[in-house]
Rosetta silent file (secondary structure, phi, psi, omega in degrees, C-alpha in Angstrom):
SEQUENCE: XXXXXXXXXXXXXXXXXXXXXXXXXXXXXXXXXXXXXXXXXXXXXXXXXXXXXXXXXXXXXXXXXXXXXXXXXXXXXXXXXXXXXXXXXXXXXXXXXXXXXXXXXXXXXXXXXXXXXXX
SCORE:     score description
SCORE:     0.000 S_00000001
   1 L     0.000  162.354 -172.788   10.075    7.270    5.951 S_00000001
   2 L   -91.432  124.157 -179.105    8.009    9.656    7.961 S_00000001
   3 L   -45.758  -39.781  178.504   10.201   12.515    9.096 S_00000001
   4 L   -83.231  -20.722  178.963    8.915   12.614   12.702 S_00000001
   5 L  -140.092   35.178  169.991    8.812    9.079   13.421 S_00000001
   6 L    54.853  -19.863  155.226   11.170    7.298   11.365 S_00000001
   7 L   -67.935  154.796 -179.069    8.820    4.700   10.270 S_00000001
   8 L   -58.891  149.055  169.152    7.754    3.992    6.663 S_00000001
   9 E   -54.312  150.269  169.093    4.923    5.529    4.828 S_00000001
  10 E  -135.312  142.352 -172.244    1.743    3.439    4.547 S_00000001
  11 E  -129.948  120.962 -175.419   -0.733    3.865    1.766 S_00000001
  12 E  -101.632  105.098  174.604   -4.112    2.116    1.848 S_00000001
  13 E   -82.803  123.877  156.247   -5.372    1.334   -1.731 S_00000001
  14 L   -73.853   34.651 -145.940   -9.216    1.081   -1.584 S_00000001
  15 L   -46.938  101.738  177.348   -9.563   -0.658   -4.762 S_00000001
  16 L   -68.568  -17.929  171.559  -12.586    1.075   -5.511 S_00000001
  17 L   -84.116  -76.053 -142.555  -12.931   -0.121   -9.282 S_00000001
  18 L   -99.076   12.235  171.229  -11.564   -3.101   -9.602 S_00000001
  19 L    56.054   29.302  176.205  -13.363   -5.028   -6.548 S_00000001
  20 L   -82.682  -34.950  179.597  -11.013   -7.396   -5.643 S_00000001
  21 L  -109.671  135.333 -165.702  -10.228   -7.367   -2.346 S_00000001
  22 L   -71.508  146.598 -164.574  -12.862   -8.681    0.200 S_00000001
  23 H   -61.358  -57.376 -175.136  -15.031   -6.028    1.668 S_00000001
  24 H   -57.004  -42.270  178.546  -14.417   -7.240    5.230 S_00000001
  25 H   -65.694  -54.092 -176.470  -10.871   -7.054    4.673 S_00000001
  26 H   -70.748  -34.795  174.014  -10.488   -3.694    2.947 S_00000001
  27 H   -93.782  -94.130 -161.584  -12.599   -1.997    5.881 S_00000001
  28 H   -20.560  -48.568  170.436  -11.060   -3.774    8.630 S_00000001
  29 H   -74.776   -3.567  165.182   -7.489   -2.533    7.729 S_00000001
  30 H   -78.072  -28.970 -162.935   -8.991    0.768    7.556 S_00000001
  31 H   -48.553  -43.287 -144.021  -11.015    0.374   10.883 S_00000001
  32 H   -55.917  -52.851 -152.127   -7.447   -0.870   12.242 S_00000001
  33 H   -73.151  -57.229  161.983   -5.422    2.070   10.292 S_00000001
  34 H   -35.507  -55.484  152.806   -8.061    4.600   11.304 S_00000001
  35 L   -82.625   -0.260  173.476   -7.589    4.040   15.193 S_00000001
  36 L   -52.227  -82.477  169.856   -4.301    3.592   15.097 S_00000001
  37 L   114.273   20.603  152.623   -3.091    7.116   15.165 S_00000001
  38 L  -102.299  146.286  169.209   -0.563    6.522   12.463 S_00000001
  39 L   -54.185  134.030 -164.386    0.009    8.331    9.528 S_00000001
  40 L  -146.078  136.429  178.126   -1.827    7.107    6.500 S_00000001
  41 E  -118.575  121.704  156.038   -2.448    8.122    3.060 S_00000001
  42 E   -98.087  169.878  149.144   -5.652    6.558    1.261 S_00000001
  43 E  -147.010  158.543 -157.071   -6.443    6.348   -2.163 S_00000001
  44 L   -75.558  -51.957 -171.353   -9.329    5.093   -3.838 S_00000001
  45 L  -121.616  160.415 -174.117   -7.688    2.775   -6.671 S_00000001
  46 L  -119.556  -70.206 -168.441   -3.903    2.564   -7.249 S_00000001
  47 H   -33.310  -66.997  171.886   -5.091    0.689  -11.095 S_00000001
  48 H   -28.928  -37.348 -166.585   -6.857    4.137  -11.598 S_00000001
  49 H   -77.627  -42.069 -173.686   -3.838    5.955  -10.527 S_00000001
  50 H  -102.639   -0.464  140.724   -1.800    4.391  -12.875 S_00000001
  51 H   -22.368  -73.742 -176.962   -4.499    4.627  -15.709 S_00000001
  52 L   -72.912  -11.593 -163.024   -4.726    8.086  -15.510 S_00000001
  53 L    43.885   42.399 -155.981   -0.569    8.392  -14.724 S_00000001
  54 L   -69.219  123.968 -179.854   -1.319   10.153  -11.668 S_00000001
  55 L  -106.423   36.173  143.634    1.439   11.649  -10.534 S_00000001
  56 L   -26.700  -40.212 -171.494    1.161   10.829   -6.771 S_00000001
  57 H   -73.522  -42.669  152.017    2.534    7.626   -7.721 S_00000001
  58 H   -30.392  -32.548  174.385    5.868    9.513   -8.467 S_00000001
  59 H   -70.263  -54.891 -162.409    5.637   10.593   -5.039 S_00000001
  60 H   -68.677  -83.299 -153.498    5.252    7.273   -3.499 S_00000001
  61 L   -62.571  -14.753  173.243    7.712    5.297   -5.533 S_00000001
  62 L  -139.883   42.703  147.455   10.473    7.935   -4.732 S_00000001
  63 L   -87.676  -11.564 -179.372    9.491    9.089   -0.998 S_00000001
  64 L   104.284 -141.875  160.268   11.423    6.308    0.584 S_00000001
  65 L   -83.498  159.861 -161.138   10.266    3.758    2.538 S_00000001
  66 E  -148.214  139.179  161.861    6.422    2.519    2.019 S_00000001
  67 E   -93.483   91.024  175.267    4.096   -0.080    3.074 S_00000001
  68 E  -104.251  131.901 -168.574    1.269   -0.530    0.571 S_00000001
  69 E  -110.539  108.013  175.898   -1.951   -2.369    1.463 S_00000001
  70 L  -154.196 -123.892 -178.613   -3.559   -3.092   -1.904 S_00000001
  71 L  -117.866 -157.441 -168.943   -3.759   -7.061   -4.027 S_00000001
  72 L   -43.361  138.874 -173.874   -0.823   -8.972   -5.185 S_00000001
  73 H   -40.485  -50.552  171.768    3.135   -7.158   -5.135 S_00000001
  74 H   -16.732  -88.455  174.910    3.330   -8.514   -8.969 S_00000001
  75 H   -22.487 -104.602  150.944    0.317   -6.026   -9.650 S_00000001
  76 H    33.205  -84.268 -151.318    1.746   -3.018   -7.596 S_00000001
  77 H   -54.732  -46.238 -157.314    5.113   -3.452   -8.681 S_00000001
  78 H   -84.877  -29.443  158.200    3.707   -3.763  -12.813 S_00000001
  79 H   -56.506  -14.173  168.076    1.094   -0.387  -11.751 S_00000001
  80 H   -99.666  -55.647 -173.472    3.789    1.642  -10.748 S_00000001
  81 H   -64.732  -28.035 -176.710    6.167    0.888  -13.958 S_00000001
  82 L   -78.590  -18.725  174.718    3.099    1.352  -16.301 S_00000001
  83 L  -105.665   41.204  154.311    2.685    5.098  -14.817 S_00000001
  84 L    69.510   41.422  146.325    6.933    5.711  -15.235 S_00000001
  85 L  -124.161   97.336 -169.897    7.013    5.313  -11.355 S_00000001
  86 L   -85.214  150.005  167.841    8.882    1.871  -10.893 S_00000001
  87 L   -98.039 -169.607 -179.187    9.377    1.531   -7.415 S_00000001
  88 L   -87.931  113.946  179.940   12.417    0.396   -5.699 S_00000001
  89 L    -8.388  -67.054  161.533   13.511   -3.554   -5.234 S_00000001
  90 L   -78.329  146.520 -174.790   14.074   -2.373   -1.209 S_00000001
  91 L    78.053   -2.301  172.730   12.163   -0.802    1.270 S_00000001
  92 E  -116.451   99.338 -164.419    9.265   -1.510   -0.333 S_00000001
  93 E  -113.239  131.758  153.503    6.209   -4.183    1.282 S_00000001
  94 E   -81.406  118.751  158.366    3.041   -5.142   -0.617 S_00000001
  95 E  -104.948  128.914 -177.338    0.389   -6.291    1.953 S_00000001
  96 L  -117.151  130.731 -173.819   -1.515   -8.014    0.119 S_00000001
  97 L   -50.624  -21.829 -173.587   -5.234   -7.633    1.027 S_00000001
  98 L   -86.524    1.210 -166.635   -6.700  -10.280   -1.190 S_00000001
  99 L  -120.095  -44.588 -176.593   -4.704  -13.188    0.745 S_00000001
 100 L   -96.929 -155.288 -165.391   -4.514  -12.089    3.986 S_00000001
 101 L  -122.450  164.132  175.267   -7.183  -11.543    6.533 S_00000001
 102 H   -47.222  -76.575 -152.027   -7.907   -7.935    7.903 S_00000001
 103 H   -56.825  -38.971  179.145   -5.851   -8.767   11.270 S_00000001
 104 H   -49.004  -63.030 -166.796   -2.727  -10.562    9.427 S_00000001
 105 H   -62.727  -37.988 -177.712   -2.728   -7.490    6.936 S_00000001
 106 H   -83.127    4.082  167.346   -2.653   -4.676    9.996 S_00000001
 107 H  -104.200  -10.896  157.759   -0.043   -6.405   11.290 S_00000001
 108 H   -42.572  -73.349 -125.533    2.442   -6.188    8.249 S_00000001
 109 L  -100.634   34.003  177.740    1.516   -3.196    8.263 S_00000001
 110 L  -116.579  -44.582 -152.878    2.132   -2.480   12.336 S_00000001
 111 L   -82.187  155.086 -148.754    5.595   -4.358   12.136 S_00000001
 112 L   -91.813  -20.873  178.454    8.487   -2.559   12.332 S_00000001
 113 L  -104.617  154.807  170.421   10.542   -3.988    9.713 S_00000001
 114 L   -99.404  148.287 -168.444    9.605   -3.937    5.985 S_00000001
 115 L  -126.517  111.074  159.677    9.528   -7.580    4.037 S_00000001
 116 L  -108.898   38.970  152.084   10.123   -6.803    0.558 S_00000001
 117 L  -121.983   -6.318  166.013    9.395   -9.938   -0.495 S_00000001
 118 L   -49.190  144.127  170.318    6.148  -10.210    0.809 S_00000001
 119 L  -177.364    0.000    0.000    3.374  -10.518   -1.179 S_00000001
């Protein structure tokens, strides 16, 4: 969670590589994330990241709670355990960008509670 405001981290995957998630979607949740005036971390590819075993992903998977806006949880979940950062069962929501639409995805990722079964 973010020390000052008690809400969860949010992480914006761009997937810059693997092209998956529609372009109107992935720039809308930024537009949205970008005016918000919440804390946000991007990165360009989370698959890169765990290519490469970056270890950011160590960070993220053991920082607490986190909202990540990337593709399907499955994916995520199996990109974190292939770079030795499994994340945690709880506290942990996949929005996933390739399913929902830009507004549906900034509003997971608005709401207050985390759905870790979302996906």
């Amino acid at each position: 969670m973010s020390e000052q405001t008690g809400e969860p981290r949010v992480i914006y995957c761009r997937c810059a590589y693997a092209q998956v998630v529609p372009p109107e979607v992935k720039d809308g949740v930024l537009e949205h994330l970008s005016a918000g005036g919440r804390a946000f971390e991007a990165v360009a590819d989370l698959c890169e990241m765990s290519a490469q075993r970056d270890g950011r992903l160590v960070e993220i998977a053991g920082g607490g709670p986190v909202k990540i806006a990337a593709c399907h949880r499955r994916a995520v979940l199996w990109l974190f355990h292939a770079a030795g950062a499994p994340l945690a069962a709880e506290g942990v929501e996949v929005v996933n960008m390739r399913t929902l639409s830009a507004a549906a995805a900034s509003a997971r990722l608005d709401a207050a509670e985390i759905d870790s079964a979302a996906d």
